[in-house]
One Martini backbone bead per residue (centre of mass of N, CA, C, O) as a GRO file, in nm:
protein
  129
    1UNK     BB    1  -6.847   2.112   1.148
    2UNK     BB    2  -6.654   1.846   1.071
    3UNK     BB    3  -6.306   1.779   1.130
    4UNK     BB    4  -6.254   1.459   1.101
    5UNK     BB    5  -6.367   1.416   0.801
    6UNK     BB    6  -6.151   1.561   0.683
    7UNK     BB    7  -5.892   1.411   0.740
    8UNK     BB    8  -6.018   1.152   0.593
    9UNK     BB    9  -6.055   1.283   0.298
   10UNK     BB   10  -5.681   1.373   0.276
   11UNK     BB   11  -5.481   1.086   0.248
   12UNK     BB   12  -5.315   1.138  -0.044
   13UNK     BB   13  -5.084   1.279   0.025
   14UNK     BB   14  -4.865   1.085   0.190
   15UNK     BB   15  -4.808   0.890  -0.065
   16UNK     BB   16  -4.569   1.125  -0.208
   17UNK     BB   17  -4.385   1.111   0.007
   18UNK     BB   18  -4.324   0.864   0.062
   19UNK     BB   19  -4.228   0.739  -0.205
   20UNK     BB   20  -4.011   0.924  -0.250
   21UNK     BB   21  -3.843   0.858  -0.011
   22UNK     BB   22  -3.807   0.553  -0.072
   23UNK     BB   23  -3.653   0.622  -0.346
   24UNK     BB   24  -3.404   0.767  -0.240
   25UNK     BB   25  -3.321   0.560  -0.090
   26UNK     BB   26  -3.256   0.359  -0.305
   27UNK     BB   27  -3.074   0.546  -0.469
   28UNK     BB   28  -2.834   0.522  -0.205
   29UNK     BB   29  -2.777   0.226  -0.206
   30UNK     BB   30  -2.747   0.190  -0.504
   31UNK     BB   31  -2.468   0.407  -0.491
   32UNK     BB   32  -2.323   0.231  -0.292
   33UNK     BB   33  -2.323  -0.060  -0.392
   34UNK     BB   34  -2.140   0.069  -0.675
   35UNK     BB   35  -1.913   0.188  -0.526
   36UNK     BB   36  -1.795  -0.053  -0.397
   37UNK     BB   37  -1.767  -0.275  -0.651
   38UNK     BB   38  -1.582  -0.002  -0.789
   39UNK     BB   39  -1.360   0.016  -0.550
   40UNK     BB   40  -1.268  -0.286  -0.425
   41UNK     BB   41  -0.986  -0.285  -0.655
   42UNK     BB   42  -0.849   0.011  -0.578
   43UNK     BB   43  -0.706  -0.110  -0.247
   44UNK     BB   44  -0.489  -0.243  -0.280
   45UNK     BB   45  -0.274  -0.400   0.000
   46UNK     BB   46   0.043  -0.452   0.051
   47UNK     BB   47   0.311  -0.613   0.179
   48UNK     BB   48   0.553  -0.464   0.352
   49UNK     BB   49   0.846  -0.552   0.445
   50UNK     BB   50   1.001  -0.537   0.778
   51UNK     BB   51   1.360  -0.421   0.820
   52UNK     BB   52   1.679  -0.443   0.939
   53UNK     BB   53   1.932  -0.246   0.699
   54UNK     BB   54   2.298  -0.280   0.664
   55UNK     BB   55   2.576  -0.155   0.581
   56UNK     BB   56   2.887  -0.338   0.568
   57UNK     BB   57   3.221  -0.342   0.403
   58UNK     BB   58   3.280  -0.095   0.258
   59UNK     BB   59   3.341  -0.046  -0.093
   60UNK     BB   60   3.442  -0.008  -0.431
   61UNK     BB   61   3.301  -0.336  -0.453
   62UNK     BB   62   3.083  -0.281  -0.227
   63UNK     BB   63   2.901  -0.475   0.012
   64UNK     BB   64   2.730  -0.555   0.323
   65UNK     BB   65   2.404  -0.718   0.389
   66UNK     BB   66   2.288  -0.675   0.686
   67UNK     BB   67   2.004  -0.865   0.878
   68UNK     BB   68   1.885  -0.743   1.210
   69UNK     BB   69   1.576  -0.764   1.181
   70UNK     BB   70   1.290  -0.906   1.031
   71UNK     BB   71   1.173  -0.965   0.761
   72UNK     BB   72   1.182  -1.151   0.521
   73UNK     BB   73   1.395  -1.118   0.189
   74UNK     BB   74   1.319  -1.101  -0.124
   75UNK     BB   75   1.537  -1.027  -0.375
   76UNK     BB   76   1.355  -1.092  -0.636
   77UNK     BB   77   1.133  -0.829  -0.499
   78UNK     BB   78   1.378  -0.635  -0.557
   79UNK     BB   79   1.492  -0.308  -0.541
   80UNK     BB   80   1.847  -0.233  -0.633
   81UNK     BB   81   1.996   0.130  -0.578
   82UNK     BB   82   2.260   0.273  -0.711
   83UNK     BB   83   2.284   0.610  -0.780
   84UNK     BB   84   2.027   0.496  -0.966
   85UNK     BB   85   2.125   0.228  -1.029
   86UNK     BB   86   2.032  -0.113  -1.126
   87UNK     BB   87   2.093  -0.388  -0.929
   88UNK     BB   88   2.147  -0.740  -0.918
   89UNK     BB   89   1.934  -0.961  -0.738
   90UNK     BB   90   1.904  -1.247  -0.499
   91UNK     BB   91   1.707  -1.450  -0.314
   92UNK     BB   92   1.783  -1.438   0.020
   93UNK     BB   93   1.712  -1.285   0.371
   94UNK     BB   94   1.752  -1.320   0.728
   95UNK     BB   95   1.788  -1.315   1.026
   96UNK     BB   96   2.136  -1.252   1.079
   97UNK     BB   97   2.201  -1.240   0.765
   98UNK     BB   98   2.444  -1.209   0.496
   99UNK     BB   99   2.562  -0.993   0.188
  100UNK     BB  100   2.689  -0.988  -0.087
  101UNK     BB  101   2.739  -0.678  -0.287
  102UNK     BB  102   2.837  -0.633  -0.612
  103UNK     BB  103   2.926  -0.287  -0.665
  104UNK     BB  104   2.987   0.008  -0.745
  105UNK     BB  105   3.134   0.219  -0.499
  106UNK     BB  106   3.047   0.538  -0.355
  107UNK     BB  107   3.088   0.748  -0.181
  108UNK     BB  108   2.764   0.906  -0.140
  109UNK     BB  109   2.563   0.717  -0.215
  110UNK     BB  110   2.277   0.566  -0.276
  111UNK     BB  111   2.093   0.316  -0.107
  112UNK     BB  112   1.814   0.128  -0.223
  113UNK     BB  113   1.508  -0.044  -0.117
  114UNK     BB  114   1.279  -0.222  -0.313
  115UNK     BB  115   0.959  -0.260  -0.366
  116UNK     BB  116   0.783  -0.387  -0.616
  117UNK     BB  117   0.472  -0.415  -0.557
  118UNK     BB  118   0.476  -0.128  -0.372
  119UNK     BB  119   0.716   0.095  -0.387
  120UNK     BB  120   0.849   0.081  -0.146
  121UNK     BB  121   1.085   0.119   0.111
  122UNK     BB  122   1.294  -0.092   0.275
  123UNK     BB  123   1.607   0.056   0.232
  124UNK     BB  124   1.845   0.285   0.317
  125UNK     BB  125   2.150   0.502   0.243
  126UNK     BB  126   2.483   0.597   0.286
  127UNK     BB  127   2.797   0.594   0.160
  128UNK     BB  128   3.071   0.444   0.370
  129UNK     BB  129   3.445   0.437   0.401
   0.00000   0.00000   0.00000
C-alpha cells in the first residue's frame, strides 16, 4: 500500500476548511467597517475654550469678570449661572480684557460659566466680597 497515493486523493477536506475562514474572516471586516461608519458621528468632540478667570470688584450689584489669560470666550456661546439662575451675557473677552457682568450677587453664591456647545464649565468661584 502507497501512502503518498492515499493523501492525494483526500483533497477535498481542505476546501471547507480554507471557506469557512475566509467567510468568518469577511464577516469580521464588514461589522468593523459598519460599525466604524454608525458610530462615526457619535463621538463628535468639541472644542472647550480654556481661560483662566476670576472675578474681582464683587458687590451686591455685580462683579467684574477679569480674563487672565487663555482663548478668547465668546459670551455669546456661554451660559453664565448665579446662585443657579442663568444671567444674559454678550459680547467676549480676550486676555488681558475685564467685563463688569451687572446681576445680584450674593455672598456665598456659586458662579458658573459653561460652554454651551460642550456644556464643559470653563470657570466658577465662589462670591466674596
Amino acid at each position: 500500500m502507497n501512502y503518498s497515493d492515499k493523501f492525494l486523493k483526500e483533497e477535498t477536506a481542505i476546501s471547507p476548511v480554507i471557506s469557512t475562514i475566509l467567510m468568518i474572516a469577511m464577516v469580521v471586516i464588514l461589522a468593523a467597517l459598519i460599525a466604524t461608519y454608525a458610530f462615526d458621528d457619535v463621538n463628535v468632540v468639541t472644542d472647550v475654550p480654556q481661560a483662566s478667570l476670576r472675578a474681582i470688584n464683587q458687590s451686591t450689584d455685580g462683579f467684574t469678570l477679569e480674563h487672565q489669560g487663555g482663548d478668547e470666550i465668546n459670551l455669546n456661546n456661554t451660559r453664565l449661572l448665579v446662585a443657579g439662575k442663568d444671567v444674559s451675557i454678550n459680547g467676549s473677552i480676550k486676555s488681558g480684557e475685564t467685563i463688569f457682568i451687572n446681576t445680584t450677587l450674593a455672598i456665598g453664591d456659586q458662579v458658573k460659566f459653561i460652554d454651551v456647545s460642550s456644556q464643559q464649565v470653563i470657570a466658577e468661584f465662589t462670591a466674596r466680597y
